[in-house]
MIKOL-36232 format. One record per residue: x, y negated, z of N, C-alpha, C in turn; residue in three letters. Coordinates in steps of 0.001 Angstrom, whole numbers, padded with zeros to 6 digits, always signed. Layout:
XYZXYZXYZALA ...
// end
This chain:
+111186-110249+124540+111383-109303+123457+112144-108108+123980UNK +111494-106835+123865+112274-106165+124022+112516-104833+122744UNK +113506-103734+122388+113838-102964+121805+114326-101603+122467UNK +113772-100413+122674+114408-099430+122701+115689-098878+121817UNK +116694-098477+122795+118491-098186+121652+118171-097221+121245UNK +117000-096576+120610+116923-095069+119933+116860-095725+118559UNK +116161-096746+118505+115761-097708+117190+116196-098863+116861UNK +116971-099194+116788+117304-100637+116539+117206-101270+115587UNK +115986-100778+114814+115768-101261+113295+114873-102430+112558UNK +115042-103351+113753+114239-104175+113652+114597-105181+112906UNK +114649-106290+111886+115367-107344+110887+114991-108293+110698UNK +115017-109762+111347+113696-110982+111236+114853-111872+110710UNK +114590-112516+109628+115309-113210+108780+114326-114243+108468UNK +115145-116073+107923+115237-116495+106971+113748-117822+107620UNK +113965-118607+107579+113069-119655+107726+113218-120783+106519UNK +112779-120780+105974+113301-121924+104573+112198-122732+104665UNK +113024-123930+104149+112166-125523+104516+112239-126173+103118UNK +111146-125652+101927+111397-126329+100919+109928-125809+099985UNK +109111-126610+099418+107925-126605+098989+107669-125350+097914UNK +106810-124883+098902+106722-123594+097038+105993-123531+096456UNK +106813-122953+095293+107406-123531+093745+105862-123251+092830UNK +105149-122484+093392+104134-122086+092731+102532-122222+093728UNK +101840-123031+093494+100554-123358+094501+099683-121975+094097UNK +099160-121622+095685+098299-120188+095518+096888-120542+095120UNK +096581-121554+094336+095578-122075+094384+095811-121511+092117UNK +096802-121657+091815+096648-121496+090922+096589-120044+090066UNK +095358-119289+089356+095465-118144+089029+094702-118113+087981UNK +094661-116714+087070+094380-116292+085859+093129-115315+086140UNK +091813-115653+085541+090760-115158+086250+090323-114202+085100UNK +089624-113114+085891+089421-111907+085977+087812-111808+085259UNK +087301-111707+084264+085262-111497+083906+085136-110659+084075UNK +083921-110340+083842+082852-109608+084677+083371-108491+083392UNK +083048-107425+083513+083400-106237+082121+085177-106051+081620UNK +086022-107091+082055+087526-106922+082463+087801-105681+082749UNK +088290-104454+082219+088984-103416+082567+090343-103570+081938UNK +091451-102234+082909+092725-101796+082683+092655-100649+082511UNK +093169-099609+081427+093453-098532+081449+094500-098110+082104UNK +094781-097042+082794+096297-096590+083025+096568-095699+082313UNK +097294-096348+081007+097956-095273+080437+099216-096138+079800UNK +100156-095653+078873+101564-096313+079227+101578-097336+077852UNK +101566-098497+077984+101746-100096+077672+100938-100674+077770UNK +100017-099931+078313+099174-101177+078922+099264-102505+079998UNK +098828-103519+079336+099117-105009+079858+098272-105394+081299UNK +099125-105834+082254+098296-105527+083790+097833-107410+083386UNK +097134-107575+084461+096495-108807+084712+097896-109432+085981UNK +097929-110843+084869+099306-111611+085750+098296-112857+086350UNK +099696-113286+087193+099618-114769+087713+099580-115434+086773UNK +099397-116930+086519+099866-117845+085783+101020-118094+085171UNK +101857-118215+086272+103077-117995+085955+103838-116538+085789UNK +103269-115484+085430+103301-113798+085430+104698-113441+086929UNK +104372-114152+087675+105820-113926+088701+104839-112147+089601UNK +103444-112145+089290+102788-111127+090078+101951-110543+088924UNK +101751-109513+088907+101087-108268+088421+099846-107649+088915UNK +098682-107464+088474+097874-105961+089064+097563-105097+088198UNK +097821-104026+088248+097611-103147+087769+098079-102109+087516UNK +098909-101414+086868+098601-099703+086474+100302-099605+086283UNK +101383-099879+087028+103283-099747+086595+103006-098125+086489UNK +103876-098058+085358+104486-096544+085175+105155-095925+086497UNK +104780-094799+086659+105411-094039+087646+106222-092842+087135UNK +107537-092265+087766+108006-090860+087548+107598-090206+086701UNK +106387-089751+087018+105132-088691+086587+104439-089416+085570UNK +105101-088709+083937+104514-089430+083059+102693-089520+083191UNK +102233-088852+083699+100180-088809+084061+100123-089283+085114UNK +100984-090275+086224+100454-090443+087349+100721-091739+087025UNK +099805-093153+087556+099739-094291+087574+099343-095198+089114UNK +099947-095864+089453+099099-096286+090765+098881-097947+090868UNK +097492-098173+091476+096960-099394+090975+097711-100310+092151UNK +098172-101373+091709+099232-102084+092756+099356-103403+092473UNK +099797-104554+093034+100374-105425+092511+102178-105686+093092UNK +102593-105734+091930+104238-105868+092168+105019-107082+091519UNK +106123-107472+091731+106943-108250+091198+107007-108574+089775UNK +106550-109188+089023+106475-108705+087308+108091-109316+086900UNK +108943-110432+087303+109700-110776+086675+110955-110028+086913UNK +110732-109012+088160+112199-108351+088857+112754-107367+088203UNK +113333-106942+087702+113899-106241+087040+113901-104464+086997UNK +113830-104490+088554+113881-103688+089329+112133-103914+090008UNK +111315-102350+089681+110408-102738+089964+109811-102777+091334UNK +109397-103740+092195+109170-103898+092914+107561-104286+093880UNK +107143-102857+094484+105479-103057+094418+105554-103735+096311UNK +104608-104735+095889+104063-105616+097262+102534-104435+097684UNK +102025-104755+096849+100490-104081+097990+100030-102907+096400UNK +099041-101908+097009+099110-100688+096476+097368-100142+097006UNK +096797-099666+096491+095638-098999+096562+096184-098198+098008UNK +095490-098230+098998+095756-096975+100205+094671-096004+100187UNK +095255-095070+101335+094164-093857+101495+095395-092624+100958UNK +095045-091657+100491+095883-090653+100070+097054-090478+099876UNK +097119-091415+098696+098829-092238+098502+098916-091159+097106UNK +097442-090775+096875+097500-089640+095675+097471-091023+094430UNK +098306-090891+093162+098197-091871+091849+097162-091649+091055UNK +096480-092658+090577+095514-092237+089756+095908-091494+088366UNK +094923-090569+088020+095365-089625+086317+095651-090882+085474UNK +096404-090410+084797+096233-091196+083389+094839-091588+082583UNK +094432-092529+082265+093433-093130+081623+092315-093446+082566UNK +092641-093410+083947+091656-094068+084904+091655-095378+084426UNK +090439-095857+085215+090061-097563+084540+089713-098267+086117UNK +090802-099647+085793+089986-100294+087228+089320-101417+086314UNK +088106-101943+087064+087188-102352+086451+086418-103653+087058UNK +086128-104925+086959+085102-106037+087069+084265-105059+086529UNK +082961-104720+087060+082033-104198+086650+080876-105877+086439UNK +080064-105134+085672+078868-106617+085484+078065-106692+086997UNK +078039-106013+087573+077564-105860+088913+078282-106818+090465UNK +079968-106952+090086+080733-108515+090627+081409-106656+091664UNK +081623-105471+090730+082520-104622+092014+083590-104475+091330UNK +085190-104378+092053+085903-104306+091554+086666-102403+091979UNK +085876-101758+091053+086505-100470+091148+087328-099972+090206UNK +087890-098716+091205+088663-098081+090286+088173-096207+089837UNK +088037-096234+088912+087306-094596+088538+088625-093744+087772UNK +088189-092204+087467+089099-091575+086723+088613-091346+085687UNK +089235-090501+084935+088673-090419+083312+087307-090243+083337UNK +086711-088936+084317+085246-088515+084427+084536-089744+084327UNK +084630-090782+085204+083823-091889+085607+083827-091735+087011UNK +084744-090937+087822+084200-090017+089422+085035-091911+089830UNK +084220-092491+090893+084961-093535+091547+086072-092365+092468UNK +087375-093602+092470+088746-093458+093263+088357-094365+094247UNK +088701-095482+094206+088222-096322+095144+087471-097588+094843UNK +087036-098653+095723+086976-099792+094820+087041-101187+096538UNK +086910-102048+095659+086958-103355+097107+085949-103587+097720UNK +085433-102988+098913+084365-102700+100103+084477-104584+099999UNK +083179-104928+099849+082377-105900+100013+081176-106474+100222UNK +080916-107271+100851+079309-106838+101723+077928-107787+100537UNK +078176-108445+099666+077463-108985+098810+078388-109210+097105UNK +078133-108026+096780+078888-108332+095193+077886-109193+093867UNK +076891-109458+094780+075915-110269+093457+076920-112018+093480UNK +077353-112344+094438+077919-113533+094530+079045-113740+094010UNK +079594-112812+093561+081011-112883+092756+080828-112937+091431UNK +081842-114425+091270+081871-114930+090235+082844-114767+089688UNK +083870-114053+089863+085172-113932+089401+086289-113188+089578UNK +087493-112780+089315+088180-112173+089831+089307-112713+089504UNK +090645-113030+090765+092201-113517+090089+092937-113031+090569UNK +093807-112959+089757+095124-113047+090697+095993-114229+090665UNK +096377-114845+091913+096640-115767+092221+098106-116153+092467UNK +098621-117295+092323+100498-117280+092148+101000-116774+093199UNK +100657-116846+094553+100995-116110+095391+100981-114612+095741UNK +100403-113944+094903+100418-112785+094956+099160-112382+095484UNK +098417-112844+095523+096948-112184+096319+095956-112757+095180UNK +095226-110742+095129+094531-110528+094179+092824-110782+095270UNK +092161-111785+094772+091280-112188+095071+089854-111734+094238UNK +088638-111399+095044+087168-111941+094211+086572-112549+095010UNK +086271-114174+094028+085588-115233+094229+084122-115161+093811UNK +083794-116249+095359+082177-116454+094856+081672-118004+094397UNK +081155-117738+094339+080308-118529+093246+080609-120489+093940UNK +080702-120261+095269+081136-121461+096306+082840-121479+095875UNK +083548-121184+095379+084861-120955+095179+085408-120518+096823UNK +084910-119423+097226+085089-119138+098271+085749-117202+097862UNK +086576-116662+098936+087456-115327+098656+086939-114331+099231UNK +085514-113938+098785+085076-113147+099202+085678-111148+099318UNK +086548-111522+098776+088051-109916+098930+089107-110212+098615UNK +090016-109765+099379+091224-109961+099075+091990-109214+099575UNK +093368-109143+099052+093903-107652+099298+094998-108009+100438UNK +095519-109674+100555+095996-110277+102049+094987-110029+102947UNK +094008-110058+102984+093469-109039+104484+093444-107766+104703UNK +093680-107061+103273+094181-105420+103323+095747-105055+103215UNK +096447-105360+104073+098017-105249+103895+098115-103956+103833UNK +099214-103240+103095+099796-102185+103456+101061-101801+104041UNK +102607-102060+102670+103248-101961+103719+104145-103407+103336UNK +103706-104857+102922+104281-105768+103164+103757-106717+103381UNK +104471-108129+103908+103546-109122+103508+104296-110510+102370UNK +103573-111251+102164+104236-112498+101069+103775-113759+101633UNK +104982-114324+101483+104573-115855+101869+103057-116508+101846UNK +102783-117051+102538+101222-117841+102357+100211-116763+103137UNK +100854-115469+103606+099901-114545+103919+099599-114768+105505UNK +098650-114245+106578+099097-113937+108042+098259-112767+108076UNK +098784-112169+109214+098554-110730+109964+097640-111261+111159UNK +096337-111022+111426+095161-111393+112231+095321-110155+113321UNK +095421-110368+114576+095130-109263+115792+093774-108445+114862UNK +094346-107033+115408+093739-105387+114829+094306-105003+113261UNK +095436-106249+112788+095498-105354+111639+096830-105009+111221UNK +097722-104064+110640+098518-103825+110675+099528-103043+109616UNK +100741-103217+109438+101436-102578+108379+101504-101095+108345UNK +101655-100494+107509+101927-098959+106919+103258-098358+106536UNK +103975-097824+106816+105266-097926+105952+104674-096865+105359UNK +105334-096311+104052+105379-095415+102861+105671-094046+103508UNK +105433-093013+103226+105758-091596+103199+106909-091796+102758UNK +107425-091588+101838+108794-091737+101336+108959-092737+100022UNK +109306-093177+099557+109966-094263+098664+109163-094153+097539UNK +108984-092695+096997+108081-092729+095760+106728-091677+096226UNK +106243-091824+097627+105060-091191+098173+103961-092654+098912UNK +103142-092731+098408+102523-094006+098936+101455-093597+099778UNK +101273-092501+100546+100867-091935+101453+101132-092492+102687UNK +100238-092942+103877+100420-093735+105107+101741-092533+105612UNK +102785-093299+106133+103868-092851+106205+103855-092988+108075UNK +105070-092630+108459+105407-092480+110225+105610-093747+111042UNK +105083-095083+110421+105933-095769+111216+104442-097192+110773UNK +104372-097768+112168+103233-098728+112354+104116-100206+112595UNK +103238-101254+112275+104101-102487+112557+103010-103265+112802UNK +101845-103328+113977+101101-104085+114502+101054-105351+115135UNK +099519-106038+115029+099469-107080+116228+098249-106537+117198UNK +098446-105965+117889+097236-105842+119109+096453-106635+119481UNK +095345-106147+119887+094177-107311+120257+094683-108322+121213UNK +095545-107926+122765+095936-108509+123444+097150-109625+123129UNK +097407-109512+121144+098345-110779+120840+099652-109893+120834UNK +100303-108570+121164+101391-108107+121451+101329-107781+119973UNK +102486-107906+119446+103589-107058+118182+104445-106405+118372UNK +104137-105266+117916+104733-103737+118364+105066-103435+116565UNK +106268-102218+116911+106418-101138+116086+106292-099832+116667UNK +105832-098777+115793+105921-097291+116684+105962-096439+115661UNK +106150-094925+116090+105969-093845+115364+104908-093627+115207UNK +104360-092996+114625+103136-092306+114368+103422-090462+113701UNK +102599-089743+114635+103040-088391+114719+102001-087963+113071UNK +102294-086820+112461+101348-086221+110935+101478-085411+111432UNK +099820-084703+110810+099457-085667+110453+098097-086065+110954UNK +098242-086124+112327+096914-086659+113272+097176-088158+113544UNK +098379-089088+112629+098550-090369+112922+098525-090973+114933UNK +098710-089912+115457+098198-090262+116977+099787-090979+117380UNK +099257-092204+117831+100749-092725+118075+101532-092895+119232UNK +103110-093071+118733+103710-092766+119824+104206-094048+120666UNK +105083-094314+121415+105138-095502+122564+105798-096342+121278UNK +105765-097995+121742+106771-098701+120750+108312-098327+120859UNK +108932-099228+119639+110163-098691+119992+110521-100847+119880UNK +109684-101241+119313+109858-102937+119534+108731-103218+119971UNK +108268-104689+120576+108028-105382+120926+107673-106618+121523UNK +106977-107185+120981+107248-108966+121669+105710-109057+121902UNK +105689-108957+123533+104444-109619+124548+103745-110803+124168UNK +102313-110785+124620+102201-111877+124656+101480-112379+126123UNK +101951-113575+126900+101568-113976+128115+101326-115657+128123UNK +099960-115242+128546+099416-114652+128634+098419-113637+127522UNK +097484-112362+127160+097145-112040+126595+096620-113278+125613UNK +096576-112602+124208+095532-113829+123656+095602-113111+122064UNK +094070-112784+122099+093120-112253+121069+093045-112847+119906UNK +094175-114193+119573+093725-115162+118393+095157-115415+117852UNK +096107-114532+118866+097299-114496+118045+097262-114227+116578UNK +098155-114397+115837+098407-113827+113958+100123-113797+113893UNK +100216-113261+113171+101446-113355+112540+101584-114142+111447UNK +102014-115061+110486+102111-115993+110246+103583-115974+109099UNK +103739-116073+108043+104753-115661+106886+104008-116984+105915UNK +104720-118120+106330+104325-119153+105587+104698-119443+104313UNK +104515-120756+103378+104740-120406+102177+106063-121094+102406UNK +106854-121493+103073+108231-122111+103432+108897-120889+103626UNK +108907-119739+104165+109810-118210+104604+109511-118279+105519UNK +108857-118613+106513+109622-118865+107901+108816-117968+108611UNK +108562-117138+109378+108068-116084+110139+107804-116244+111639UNK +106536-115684+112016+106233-116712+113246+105479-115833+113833UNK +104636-116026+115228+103486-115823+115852+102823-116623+116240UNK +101745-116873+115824+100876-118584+116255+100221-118311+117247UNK +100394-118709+118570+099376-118768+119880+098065-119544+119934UNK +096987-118726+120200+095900-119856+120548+096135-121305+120641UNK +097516-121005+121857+097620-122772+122660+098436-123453+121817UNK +098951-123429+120672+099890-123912+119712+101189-123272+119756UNK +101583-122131+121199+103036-121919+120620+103669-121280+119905UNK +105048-121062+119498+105070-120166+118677+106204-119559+119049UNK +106414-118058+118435+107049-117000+118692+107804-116548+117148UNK +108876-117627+117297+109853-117237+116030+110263-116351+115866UNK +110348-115778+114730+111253-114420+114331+112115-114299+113543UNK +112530-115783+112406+113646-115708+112150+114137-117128+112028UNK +115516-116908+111760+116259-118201+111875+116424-118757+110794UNK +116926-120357+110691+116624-121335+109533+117437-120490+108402UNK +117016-120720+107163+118488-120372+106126+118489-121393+104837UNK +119152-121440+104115+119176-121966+103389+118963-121921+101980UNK +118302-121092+102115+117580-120043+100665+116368-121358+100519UNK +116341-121661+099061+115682-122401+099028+114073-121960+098241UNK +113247-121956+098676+112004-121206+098275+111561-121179+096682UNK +112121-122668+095913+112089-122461+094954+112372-121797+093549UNK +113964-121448+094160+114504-120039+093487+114556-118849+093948UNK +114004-118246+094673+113713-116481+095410+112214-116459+094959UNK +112216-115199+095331+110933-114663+095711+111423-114061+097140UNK +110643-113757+097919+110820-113403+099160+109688-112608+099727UNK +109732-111082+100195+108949-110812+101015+109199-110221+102247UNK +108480-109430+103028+108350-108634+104334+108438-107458+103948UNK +108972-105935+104761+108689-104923+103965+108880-104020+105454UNK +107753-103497+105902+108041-102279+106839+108990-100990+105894UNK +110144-100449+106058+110447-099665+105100+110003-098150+105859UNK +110836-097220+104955+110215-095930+105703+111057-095344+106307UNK +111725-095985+106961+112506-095374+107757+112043-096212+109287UNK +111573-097155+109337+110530-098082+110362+111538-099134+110544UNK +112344-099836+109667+112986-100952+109906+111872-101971+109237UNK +112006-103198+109672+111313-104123+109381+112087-105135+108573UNK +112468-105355+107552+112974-106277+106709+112895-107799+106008UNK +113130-108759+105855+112844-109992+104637+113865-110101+103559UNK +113174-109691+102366+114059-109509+101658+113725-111028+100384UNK +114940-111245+099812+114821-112492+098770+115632-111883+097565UNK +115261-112517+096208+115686-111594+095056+115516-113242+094391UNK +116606-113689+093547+116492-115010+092613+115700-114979+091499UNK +115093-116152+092067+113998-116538+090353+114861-116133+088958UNK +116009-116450+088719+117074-116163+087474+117400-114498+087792UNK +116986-114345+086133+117853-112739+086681+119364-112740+086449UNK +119910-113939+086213+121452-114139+086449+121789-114428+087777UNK +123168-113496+087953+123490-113945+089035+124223-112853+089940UNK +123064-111454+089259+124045-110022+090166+123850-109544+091283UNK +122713-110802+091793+122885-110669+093061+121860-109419+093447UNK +122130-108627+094956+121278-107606+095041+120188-107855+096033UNK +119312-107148+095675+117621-108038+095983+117425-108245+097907UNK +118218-107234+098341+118179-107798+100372+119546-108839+100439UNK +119181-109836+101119+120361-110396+101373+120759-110265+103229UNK +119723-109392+103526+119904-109201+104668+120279-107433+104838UNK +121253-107120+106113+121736-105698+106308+121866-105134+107888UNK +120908-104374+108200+121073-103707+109092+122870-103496+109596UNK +122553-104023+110931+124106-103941+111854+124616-102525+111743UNK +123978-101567+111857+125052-099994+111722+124660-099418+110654UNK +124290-100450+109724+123934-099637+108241+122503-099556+108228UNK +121828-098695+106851+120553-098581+107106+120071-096852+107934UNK +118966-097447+108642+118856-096045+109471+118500-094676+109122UNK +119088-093366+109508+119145-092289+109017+118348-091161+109820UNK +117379-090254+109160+117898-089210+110664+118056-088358+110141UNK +118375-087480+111417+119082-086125+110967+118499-084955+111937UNK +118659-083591+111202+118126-082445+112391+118725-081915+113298UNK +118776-081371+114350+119444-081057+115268+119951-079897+114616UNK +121262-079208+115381+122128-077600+114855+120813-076663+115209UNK +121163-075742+113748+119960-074867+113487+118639-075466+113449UNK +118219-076486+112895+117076-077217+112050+117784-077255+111069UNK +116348-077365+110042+116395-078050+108898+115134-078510+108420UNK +115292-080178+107543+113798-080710+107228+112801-079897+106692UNK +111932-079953+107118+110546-079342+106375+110182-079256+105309UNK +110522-080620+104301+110303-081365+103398+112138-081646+102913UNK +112977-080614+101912+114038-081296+101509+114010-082600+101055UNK +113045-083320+100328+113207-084533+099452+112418-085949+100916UNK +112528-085074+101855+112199-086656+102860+112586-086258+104436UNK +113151-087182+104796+114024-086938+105848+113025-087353+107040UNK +112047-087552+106686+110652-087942+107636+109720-087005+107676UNK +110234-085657+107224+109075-084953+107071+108870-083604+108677UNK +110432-084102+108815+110205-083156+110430+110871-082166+110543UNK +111529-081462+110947+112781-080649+111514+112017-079212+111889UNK +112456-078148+111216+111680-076800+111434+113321-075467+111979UNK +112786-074787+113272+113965-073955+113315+114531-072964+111974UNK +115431-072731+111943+116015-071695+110973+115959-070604+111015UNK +115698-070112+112416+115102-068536+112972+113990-068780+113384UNK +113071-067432+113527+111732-067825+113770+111925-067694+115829UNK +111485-068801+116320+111524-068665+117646+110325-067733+118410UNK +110766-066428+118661+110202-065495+119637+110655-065017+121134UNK +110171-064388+121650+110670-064363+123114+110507-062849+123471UNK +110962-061946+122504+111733-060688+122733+112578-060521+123164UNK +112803-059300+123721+114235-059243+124487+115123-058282+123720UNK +116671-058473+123631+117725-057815+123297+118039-056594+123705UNK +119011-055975+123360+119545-054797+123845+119937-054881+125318UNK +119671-056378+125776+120567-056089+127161+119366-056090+128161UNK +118144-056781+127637+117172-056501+128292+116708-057921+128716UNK +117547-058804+128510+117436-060275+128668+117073-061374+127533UNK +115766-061757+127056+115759-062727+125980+116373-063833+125714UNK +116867-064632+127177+117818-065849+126913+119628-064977+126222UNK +119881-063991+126449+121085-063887+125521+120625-063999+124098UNK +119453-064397+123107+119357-064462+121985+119333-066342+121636UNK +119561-066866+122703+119825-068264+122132+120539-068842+123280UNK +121207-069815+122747+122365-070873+123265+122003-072096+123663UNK +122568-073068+124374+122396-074413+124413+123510-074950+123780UNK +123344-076222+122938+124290-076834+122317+123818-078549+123320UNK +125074-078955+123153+124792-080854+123490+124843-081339+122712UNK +123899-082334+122470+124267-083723+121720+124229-084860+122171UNK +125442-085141+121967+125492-086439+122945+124913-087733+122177UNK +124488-088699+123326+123893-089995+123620+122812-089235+122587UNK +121804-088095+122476+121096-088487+121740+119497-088365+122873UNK +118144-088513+122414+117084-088341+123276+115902-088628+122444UNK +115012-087729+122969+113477-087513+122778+112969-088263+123303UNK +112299-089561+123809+111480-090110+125002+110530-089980+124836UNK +109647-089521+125455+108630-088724+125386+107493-088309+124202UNK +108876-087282+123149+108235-087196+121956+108970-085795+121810UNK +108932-085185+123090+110142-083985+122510+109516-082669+121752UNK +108150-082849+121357+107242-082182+120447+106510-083190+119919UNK +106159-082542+118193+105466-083477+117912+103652-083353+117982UNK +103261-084262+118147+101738-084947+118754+100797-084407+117404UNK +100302-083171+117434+099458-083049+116784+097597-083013+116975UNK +097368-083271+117909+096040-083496+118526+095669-084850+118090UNK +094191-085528+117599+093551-084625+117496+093624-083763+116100UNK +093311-082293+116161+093705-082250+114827+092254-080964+114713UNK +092136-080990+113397+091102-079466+113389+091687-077976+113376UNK +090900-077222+113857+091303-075921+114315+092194-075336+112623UNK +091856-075831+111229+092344-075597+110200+093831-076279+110434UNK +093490-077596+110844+095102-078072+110338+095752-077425+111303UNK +095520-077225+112946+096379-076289+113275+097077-075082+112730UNK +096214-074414+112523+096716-073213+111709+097575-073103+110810UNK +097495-074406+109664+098391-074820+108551+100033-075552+109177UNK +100030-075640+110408+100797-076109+110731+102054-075458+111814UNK +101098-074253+112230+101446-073052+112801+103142-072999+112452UNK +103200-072984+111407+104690-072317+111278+105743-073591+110958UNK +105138-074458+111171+106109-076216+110756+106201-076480+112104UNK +107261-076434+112832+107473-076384+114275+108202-078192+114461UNK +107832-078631+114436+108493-079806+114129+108793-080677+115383UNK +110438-081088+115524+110489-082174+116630+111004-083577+116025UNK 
// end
């Protein structure tokens, strides 16, 4: 295992050894002609036990809605997986829909499709659930999961789930932007689990800043978030590559998930079945706090409301010369100590189109 000291935001918590409380086998099914409006009280489609949600949570923006499934009993609302692509919310009075056809889309008021669940035979679907574990499923007719949104992760995962080599987490744009955000949390074909940057917005990525090898290579690795807590890497040959340590959280009272955040720390967070108690929903905390960044003297963010949005000079940088006849007397060197670029000391905008260049022309960003 190794970690670059630019990042140390890595957080593997919590192995719990105790049967959970809710079988993913059990769920509340979905017919064919089943729609949700998004507009505000409308009732999402629960688990059995309503501990999971899909559908349409109020957002900020009294007209913006986004189709998700989240925590239904937490108090504090809390979204696990989320429609991707744009990270744009659907209008108010969009409809996601069981169509009689076995597709599960989502349209806007027009009828214009937003998105819907890419599936290679929708005549075979017999159903649609959501299931106690949190994974919104359509079943076929074999009681078999012909979609599911645990093979489309975004930016977490939930017990009972695994992460298959080529597929990988998203963190958020910013907290209330659900836009593919700067920061990747992969398993590579060769079995390796990495985190990295990712440069905007040509997503072209940058070196890890974690990592755990795998040796030899092996294409059948997963990541592995069982329904006990316990967090793993399963090897072809049986071994395994723990990532967190035993605790004593007992599975039957938490909920517990994974959460790439957006700042690229990797988290397990647990929140009690009782909403008595006070307690606050991470029980786990980054060693120097949670991570920050900041712009260098004479930057400032691009984006005031996100500290991920990239660092732009305060003067426009030209290479005229002064009264003395010399252009370096119009700027200074300052130090900052222990700090460093590794090989990111511009940011990676290739490939990009000759438009987004242009649009980007004046966002000088390191």
């Amino acid at each position: 295992m190794s970690s670059n000291a630019a990042f140390p935001h890595i957080l593997f918590f919590s192995s719990l050894l105790f049967p959970l409380f809710l079988a993913a086998s059990q769920a509340s099914n979905v017919t064919f002609g089943n729609h949700l409006i998004a507009a505000d009280g409308g009732s999402p489609w629960t688990s059995p036990s309503s501990d999971f949600a899909f559908g349409f949570p109020h957002l900020e923006d009294d007209n913006s809605f986004l189709l998700c499934i989240w925590f239904y009993q937490i108090p504090k609302q809390t979204i696990v997986w989320y429609v991707n692509g744009t990270g744009n919310p659907a209008p108010k009075n969009s409809k996601i829909e069981l169509t009689t056809g076995g597709q599960l889309q989502l349209t806007d008021p027009t009828g214009q499709e937003l998105w819907k669940a890419e599936i290679i035979n929708s005549s075979n679907v017999a159903y649609a659930a959501m299931l106690g574990n949190g994974n919104f499923v359509l079943e076929s007719k074999d009681f078999v999961h012909i979609w599911e949104n645990f093979n489309q992760p975004t930016d977490t995962i939930l017990p009972g789930q695994k992460l298959q080599v080529g597929r990988n987490l998203s963190s958020r744009l910013t907290n209330t932007n659900y836009s593919q955000g700067r920061f990747q949390f992969q398993l590579l074909q060769d079995g390796t689990l990495q985190i990295n940057l990712v440069a905007l917005p040509s997503y072209t990525p940058y070196d890890p800043y974690f990592t755990i090898g795998a040796n030899p290579p092996d294409n059948r690795s997963r990541l592995v978030f069982n329904v006990s807590g316990r967090l793993y890497i399963k090897r072809s040959n049986g071994s395994i590559d723990d990532l967190s340590p035993i605790n004593t959280y007992p599975v039957a009272d938490f909920y517990d998930r994974a959460t790439l955040d957006v700042h690229g720390a990797f988290y397990l967070y647990t929140h009690p079945r009782s909403s008595s108690g006070g307690r606050e929903e991470s029980y786990c905390r980054a060693v120097n706090g949670i991570p920050a960044r900041e712009c260098p003297p004479e930057y400032s963010q691009i984006d005031s409301n996100s500290s991920l949005s990239g660092c732009k000079p305060n003067i426009p940088l030209v290479c005229e010369e002064d009264e003395s006849g010399f252009p370096e007397a119009l700027f200074e060197f300052t130090e900052l100590c222990s700090t460093d670029w590794p090989l990111a000391d511009y940011e990676r905008l290739g490939p990009v189109t000759e438009e987004h260049y242009k649009n980007s022309s004046e966002k000088v960003i390191v």
